[in-house]
N, CA, C and O atoms as a Tinker XYZ file with bonds, in Angstrom:
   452  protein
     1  N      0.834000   -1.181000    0.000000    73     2
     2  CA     0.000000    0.000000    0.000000    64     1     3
     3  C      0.875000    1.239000    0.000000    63     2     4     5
     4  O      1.891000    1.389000    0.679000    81     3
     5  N      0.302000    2.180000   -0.923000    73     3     6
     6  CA     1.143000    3.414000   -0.979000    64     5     7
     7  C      0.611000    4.497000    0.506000    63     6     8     9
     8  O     -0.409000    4.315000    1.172000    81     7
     9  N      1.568000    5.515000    0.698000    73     7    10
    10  CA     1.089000    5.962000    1.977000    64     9    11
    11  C     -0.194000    6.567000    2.463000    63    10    12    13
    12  O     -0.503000    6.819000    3.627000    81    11
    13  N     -1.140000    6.824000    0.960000    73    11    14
    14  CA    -2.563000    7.546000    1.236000    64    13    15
    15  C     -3.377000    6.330000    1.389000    63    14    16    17
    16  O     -4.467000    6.471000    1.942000    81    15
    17  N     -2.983000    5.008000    0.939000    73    15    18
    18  CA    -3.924000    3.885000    1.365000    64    17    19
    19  C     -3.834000    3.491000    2.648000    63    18    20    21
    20  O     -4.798000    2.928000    3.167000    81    19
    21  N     -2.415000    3.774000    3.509000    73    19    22
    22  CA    -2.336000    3.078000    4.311000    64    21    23
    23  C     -2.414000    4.044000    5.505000    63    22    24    25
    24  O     -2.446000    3.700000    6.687000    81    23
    25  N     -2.438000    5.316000    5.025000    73    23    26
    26  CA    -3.525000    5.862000    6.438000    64    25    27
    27  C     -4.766000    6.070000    6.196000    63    26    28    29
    28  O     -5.334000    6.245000    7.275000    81    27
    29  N     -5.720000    6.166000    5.046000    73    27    30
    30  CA    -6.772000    5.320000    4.805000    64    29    31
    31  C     -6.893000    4.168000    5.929000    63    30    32    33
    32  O     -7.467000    4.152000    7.017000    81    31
    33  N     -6.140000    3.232000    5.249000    73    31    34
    34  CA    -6.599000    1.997000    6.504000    64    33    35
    35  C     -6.341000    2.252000    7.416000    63    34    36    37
    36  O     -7.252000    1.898000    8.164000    81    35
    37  N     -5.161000    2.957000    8.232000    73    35    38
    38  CA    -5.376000    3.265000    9.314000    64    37    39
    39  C     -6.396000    4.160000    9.907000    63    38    40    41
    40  O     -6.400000    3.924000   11.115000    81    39
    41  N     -7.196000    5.009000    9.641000    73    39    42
    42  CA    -8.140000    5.862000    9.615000    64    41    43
    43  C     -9.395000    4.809000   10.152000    63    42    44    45
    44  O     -9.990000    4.927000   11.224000    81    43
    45  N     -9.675000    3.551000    8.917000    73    43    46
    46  CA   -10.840000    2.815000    8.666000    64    45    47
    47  C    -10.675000    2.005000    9.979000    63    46    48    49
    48  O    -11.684000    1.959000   10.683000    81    47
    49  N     -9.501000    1.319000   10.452000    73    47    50
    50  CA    -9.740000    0.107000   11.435000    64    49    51
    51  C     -9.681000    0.870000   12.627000    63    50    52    53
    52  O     -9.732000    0.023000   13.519000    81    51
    53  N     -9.592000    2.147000   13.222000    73    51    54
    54  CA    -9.624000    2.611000   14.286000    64    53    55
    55  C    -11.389000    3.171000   14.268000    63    54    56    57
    56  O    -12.020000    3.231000   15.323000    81    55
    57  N    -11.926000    3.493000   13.117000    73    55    58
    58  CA   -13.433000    3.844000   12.943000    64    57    59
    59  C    -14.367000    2.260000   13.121000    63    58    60    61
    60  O    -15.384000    2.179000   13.809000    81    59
    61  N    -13.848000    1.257000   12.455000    73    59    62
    62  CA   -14.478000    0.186000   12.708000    64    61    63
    63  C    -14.323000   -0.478000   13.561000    63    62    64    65
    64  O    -15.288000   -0.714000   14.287000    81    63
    65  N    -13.217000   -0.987000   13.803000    73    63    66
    66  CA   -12.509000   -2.162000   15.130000    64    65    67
    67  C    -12.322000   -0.992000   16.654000    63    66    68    69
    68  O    -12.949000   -1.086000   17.710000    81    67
    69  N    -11.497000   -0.181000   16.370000    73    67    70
    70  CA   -11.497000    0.279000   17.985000    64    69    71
    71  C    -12.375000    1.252000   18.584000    63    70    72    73
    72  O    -12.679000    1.165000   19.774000    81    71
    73  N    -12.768000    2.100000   17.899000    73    71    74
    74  CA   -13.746000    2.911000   18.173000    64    73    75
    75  C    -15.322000    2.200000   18.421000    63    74    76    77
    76  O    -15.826000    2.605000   19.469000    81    75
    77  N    -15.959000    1.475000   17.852000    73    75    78
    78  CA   -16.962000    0.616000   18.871000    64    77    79
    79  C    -16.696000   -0.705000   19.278000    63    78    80    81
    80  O    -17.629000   -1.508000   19.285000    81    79
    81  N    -15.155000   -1.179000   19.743000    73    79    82
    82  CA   -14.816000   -1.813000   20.606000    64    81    83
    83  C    -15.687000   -3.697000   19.544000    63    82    84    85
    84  O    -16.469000   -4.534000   19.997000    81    83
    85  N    -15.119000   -3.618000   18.343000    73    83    86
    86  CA   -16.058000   -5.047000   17.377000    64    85    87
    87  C    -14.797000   -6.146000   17.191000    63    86    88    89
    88  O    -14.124000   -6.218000   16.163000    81    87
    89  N    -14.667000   -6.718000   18.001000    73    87    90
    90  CA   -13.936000   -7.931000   18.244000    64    89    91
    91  C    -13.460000   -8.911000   16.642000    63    90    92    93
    92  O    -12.481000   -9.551000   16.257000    81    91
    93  N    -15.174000   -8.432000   15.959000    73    91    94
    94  CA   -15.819000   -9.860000   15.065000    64    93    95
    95  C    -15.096000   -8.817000   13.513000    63    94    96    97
    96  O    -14.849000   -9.345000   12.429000    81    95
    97  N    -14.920000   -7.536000   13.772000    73    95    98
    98  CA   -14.154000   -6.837000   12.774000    64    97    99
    99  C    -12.475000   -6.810000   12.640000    63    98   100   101
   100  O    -11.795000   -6.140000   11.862000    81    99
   101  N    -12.079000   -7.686000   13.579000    73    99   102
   102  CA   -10.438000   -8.017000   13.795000    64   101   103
   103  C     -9.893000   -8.258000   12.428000    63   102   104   105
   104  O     -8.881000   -7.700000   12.003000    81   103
   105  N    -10.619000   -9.124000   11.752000    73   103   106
   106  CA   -10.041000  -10.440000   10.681000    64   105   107
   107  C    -10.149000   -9.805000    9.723000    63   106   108   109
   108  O     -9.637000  -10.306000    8.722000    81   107
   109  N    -10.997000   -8.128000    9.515000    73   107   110
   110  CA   -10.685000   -7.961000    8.456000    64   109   111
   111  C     -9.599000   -6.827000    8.253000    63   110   112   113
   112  O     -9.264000   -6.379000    7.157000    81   111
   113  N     -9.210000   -6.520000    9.219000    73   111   114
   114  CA    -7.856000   -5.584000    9.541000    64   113   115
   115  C     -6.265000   -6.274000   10.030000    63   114   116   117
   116  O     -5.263000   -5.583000   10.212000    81   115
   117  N     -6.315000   -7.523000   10.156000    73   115   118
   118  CA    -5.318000   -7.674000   10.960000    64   117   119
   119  C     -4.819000   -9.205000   10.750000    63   118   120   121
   120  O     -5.399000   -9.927000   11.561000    81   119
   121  N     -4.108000   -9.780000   10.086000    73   119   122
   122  CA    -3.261000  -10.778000    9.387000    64   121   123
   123  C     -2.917000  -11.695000   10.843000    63   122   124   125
   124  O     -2.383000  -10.924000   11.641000    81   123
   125  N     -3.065000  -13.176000   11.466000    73   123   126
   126  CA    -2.969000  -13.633000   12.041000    64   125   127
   127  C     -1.259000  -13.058000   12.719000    63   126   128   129
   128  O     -0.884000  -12.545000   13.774000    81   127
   129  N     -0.832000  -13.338000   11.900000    73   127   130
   130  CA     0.943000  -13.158000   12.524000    64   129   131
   131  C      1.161000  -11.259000   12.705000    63   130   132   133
   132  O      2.280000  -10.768000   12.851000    81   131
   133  N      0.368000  -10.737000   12.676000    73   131   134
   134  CA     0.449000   -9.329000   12.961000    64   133   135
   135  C      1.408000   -9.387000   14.069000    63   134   136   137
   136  O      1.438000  -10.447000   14.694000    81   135
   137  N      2.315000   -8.304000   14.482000    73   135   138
   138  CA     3.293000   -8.171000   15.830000    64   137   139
   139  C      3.283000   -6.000000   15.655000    63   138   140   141
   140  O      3.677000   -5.230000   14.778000    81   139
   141  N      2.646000   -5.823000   16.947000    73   139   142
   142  CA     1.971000   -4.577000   17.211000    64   141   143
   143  C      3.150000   -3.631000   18.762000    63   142   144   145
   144  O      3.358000   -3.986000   19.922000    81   143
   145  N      3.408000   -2.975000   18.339000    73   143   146
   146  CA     4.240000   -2.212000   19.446000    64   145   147
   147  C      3.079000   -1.110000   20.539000    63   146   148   149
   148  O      2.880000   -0.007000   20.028000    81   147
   149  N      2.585000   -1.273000   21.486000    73   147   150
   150  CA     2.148000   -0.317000   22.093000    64   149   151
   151  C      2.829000    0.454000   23.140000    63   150   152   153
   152  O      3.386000   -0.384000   23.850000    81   151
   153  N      2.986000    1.239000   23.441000    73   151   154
   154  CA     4.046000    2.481000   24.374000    64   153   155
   155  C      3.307000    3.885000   24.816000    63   154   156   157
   156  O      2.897000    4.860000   24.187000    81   155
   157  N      3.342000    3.455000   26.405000    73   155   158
   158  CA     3.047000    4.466000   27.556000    64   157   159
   159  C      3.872000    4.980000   27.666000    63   158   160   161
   160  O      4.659000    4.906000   26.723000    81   159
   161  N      4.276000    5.861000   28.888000    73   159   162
   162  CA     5.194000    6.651000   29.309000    64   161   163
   163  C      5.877000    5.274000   30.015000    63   162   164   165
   164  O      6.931000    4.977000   29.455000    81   163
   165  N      5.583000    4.563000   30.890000    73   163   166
   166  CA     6.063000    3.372000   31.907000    64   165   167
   167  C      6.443000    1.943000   31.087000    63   166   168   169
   168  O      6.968000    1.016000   31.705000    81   167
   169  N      6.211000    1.865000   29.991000    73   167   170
   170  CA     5.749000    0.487000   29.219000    64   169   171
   171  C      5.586000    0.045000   27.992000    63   170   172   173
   172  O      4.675000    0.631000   27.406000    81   171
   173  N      6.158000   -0.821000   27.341000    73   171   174
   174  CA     5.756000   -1.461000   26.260000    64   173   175
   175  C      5.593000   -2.436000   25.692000    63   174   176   177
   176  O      6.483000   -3.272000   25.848000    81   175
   177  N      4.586000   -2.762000   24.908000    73   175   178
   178  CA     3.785000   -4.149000   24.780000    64   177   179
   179  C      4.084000   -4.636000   23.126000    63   178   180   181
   180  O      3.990000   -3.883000   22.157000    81   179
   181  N      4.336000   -5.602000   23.099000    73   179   182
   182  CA     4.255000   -6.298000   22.106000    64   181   183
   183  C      3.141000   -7.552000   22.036000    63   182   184   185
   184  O      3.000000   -8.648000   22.579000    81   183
   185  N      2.446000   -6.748000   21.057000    73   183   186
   186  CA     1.467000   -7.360000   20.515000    64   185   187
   187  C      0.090000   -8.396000   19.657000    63   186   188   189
   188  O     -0.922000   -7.797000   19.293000    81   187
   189  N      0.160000   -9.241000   19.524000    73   187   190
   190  CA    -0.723000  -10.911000   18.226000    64   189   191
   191  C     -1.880000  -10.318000   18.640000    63   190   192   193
   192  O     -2.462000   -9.728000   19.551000    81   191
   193  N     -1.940000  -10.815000   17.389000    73   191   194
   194  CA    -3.462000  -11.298000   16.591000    64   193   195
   195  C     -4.572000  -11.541000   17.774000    63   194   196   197
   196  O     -5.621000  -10.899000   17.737000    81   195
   197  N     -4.260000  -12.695000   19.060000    73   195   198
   198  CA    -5.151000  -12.973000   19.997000    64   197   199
   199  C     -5.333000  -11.398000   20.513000    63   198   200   201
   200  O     -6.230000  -10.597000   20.250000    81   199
   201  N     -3.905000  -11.222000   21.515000    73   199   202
   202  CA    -3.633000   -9.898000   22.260000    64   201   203
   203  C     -5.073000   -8.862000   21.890000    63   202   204   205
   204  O     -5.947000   -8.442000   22.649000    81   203
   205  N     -4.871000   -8.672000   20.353000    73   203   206
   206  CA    -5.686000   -7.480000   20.189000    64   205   207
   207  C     -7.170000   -7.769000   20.147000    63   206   208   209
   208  O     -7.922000   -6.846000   20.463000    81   207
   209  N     -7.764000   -9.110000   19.743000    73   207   210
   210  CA    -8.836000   -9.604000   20.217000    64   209   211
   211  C     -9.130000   -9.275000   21.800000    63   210   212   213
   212  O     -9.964000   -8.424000   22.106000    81   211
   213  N     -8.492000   -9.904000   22.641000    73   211   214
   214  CA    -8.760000  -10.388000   24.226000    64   213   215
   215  C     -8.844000   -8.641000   24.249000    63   214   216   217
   216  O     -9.981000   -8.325000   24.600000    81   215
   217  N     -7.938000   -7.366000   23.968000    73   215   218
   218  CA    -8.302000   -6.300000   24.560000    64   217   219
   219  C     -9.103000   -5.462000   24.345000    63   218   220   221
   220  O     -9.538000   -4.653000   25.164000    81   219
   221  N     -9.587000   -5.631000   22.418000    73   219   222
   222  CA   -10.996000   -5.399000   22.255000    64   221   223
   223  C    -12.314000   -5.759000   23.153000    63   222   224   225
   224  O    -13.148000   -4.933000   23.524000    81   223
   225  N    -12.332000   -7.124000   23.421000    73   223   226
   226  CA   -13.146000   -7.655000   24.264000    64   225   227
   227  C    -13.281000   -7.090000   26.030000    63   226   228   229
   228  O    -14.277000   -6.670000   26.619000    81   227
   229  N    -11.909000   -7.276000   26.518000    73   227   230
   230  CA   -11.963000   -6.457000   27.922000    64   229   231
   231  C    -12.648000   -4.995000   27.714000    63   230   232   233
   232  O    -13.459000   -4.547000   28.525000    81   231
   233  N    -12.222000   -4.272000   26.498000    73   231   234
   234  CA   -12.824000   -2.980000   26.419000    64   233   235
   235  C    -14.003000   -2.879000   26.724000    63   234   236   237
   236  O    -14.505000   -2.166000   27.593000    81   235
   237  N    -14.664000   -3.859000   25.753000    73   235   238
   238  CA   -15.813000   -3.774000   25.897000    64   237   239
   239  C    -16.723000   -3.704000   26.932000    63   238   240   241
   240  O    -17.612000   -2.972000   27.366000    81   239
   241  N    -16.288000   -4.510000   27.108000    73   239   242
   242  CA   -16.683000   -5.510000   28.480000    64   241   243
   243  C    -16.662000   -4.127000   29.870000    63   242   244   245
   244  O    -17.535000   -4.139000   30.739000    81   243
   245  N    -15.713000   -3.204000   29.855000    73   243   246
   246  CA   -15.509000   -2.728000   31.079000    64   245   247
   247  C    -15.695000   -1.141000   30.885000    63   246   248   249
   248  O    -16.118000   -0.489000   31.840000    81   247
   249  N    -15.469000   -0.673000   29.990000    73   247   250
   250  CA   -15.587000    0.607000   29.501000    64   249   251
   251  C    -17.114000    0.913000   28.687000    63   250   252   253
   252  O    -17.860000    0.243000   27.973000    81   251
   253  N    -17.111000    2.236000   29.198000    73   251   254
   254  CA   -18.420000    2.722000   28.403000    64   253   255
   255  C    -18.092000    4.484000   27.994000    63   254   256   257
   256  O    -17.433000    5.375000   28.530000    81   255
   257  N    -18.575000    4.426000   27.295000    73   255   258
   258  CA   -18.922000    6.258000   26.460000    64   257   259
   259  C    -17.042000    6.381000   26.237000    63   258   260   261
   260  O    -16.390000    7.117000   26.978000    81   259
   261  N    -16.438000    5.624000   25.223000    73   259   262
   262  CA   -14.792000    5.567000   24.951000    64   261   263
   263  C    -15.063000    6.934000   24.181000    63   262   264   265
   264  O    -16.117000    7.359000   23.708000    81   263
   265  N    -13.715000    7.523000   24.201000    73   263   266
   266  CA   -14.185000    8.401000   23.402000    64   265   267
   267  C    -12.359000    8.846000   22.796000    63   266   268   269
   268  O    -11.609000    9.143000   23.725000    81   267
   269  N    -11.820000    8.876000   21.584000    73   267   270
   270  CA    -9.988000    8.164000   21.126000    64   269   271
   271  C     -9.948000   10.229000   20.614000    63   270   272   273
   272  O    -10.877000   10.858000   20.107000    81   271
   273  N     -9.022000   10.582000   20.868000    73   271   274
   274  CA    -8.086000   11.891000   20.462000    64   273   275
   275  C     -6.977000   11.865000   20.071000    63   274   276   277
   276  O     -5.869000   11.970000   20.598000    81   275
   277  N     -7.494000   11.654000   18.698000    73   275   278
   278  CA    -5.707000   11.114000   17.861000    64   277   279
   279  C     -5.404000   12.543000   17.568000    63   278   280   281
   280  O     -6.054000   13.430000   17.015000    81   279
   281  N     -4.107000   12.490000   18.158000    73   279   282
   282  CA    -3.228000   13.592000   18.052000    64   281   283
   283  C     -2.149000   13.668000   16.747000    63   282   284   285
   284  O     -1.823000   14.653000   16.084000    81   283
   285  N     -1.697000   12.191000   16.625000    73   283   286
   286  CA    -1.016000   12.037000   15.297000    64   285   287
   287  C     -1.518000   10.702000   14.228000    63   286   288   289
   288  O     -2.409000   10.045000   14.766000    81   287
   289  N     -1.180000   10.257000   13.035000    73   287   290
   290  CA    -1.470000    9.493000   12.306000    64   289   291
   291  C     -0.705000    9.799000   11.803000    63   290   292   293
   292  O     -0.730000   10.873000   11.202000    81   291
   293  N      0.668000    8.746000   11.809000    73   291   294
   294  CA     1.515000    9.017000   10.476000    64   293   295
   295  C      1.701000    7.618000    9.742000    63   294   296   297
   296  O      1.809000    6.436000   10.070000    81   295
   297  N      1.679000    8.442000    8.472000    73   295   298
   298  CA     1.901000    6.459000    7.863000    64   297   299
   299  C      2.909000    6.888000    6.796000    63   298   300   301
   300  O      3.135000    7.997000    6.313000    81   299
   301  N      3.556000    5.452000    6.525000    73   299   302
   302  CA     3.847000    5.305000    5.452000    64   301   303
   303  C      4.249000    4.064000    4.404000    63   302   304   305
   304  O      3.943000    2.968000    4.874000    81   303
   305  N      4.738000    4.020000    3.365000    73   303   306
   306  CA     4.236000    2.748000    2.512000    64   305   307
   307  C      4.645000    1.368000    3.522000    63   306   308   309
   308  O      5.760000    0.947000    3.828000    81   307
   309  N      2.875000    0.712000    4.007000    73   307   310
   310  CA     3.239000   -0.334000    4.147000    64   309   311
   311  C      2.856000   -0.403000    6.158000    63   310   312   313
   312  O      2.532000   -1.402000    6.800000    81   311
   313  N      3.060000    1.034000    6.676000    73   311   314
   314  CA     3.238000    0.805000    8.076000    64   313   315
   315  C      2.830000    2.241000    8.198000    63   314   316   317
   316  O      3.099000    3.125000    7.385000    81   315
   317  N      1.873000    2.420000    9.756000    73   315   318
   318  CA     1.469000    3.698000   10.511000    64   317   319
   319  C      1.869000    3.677000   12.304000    63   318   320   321
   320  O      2.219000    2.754000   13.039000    81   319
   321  N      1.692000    4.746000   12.489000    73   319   322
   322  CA     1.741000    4.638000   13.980000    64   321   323
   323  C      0.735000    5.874000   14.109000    63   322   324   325
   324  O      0.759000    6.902000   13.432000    81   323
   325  N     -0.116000    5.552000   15.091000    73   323   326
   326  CA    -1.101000    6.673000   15.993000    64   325   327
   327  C     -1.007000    6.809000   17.249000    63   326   328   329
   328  O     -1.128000    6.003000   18.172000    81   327
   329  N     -0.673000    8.418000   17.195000    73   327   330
   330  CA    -0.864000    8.612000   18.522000    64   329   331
   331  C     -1.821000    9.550000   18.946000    63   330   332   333
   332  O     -1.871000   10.637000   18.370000    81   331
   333  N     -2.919000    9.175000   20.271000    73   331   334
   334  CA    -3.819000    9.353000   20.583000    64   333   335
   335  C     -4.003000    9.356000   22.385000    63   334   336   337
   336  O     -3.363000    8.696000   23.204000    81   335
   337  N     -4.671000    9.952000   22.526000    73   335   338
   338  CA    -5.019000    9.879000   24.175000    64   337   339
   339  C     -6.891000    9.712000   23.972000    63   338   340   341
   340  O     -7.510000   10.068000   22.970000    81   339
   341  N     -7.547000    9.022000   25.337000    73   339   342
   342  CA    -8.590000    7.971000   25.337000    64   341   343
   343  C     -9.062000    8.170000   26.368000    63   342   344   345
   344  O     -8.297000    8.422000   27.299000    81   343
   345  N    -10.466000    8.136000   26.596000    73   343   346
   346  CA   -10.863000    8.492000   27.986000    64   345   347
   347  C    -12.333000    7.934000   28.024000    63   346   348   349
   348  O    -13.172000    8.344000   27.223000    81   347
   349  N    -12.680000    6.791000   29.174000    73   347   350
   350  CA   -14.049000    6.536000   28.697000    64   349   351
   351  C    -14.507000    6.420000   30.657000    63   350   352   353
   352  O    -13.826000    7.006000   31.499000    81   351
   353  N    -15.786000    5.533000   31.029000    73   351   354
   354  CA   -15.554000    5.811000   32.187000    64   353   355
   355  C    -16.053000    4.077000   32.552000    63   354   356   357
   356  O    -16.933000    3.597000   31.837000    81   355
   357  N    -15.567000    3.392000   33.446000    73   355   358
   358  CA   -15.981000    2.426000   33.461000    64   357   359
   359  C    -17.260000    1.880000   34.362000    63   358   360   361
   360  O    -17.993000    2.265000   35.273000    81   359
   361  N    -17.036000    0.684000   33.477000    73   359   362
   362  CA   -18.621000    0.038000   33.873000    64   361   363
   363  C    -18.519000   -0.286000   35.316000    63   362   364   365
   364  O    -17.560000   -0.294000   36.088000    81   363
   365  N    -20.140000   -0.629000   35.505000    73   363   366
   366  CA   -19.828000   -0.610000   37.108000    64   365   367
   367  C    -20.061000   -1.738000   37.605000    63   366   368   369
   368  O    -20.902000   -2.430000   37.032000    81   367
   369  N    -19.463000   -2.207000   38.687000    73   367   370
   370  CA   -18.715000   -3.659000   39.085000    64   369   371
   371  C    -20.211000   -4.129000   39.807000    63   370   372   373
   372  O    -21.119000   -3.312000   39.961000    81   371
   373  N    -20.293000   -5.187000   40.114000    73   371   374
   374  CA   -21.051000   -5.887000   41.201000    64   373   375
   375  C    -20.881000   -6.111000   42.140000    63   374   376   377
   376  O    -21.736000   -5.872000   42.993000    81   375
   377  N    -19.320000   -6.860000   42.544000    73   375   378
   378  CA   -18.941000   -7.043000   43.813000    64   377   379
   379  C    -18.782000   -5.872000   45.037000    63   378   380   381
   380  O    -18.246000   -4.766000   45.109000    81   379
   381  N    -19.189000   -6.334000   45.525000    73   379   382
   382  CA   -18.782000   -5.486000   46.806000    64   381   383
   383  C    -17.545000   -4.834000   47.187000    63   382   384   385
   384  O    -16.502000   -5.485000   47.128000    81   383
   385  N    -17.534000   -3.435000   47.632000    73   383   386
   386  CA   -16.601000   -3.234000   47.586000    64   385   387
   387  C    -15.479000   -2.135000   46.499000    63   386   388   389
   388  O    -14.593000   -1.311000   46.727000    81   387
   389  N    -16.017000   -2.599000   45.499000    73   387   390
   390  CA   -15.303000   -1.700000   44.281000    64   389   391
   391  C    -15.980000   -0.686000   44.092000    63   390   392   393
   392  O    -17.127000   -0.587000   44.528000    81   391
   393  N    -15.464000    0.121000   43.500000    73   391   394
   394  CA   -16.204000    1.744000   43.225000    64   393   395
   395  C    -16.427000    1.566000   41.777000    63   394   396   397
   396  O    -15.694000    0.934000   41.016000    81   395
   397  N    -17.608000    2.242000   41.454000    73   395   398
   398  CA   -18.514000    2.145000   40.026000    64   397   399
   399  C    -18.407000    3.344000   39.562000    63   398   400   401
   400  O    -18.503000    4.345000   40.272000    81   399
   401  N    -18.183000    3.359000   38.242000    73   399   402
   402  CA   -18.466000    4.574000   37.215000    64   401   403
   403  C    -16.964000    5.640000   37.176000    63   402   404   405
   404  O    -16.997000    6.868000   37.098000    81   403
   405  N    -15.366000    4.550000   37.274000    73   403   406
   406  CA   -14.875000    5.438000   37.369000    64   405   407
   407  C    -14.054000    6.431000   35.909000    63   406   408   409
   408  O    -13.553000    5.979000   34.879000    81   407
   409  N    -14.110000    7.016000   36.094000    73   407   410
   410  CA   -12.970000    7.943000   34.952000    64   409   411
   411  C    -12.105000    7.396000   34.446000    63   410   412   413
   412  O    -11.144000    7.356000   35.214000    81   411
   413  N    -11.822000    6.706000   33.077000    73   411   414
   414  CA   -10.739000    6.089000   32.602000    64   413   415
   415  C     -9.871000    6.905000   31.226000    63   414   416   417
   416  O    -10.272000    6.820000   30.066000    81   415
   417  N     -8.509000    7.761000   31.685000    73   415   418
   418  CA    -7.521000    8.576000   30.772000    64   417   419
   419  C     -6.614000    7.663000   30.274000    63   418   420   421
   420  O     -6.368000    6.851000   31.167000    81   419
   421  N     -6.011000    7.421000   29.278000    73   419   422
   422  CA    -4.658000    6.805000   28.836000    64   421   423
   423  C     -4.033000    7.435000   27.698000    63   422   424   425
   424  O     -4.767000    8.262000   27.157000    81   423
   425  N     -3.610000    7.380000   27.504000    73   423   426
   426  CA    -2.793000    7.972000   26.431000    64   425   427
   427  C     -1.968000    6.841000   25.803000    63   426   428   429
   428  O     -1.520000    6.040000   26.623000    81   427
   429  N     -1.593000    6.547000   24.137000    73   427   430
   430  CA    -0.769000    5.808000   24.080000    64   429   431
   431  C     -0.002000    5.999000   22.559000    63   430   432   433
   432  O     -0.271000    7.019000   21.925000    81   431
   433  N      0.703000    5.265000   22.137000    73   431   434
   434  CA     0.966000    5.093000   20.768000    64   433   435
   435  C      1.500000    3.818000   20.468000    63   434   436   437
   436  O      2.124000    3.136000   21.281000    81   435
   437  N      1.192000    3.418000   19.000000    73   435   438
   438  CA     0.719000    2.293000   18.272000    64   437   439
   439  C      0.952000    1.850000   17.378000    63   438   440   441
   440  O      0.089000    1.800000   16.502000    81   439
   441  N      2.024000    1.403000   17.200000    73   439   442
   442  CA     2.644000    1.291000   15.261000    64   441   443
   443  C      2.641000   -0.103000   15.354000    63   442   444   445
   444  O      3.121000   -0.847000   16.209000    81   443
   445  N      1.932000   -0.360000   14.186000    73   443   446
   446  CA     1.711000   -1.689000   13.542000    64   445   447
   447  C      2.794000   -1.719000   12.711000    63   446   448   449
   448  O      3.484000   -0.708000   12.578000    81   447
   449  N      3.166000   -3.239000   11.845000    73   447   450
   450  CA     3.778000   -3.416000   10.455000    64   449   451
   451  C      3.287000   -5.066000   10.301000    63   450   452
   452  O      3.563000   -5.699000    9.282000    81   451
C-alpha cells in the first residue's frame, strides 16, 4: 500500500474495530501473525493477533462512552503509527466493595507493520 492507502486503513480500522470496541471486525484488519508495538510513558507491549482480540473484548466488556483523540497518524508505505489519548468511564462492578463509574484517561501510541 502506498502511503494515502495506508492511512486510509489506518483511519478505517480505528473507525471500525477500535472505536466501537467489534472484536468480530479483527479479521478484516489484521493478518494472524500481525506483531503490534504499544508504548506508555512506563511500558511497552508487544502485541498478536489474539492480544488485540482479548483487549478489544476487555474494552468492551468494562468501559463505556470511549471516546480516542488522535493527536497524530503518520503512515507510510506499508506501516502507521497513531498517537492518541482515550478516555471513557468504566462500567460498574457488582462485587462489593469496588467503586462504580470510574474515569478512565490513557494515552498511548501504536505502530503496527
Amino acid at each position: 500500500m502506498d502511503r494515502e492507502e495506508t492511512l486510509e486503513f489506518a483511519r478505517s480500522l480505528m473507525k471500525e474495530v477500535w472505536e466501537p470496541f467489534d472484536s468480530s471486525a479483527v479479521a478484516r484488519f489484521y493478518h494472524q501473525d500481525v506483531v503490534g508495538h504499544h508504548r506508555r510513558p512506563n511500558e511497552t507491549q508487544e502485541l498478536g493477533y489474539a492480544d488485540v482480540v482479548n483487549r478489544i473484548d476487555w474494552d468492551k466488556q468494562t468501559n463505556t462512552n470511549g471516546v480516542f483523540d488522535y493527536r497524530d497518524i503518520i503512515a507510510e508505505e506499508g506501516r502507521y503509527a497513531i498517537r492518541y489519548s482515550y478516555r471513557a468511564t468504566s462500567r460498574p462492578k457488582t462485587r462489593m466493595g469496588c467503586r462504580t463509574g470510574i474515569p478512565l484517561l490513557q494515552g498511548g501510541r501504536s505502530t503496527w507493520r
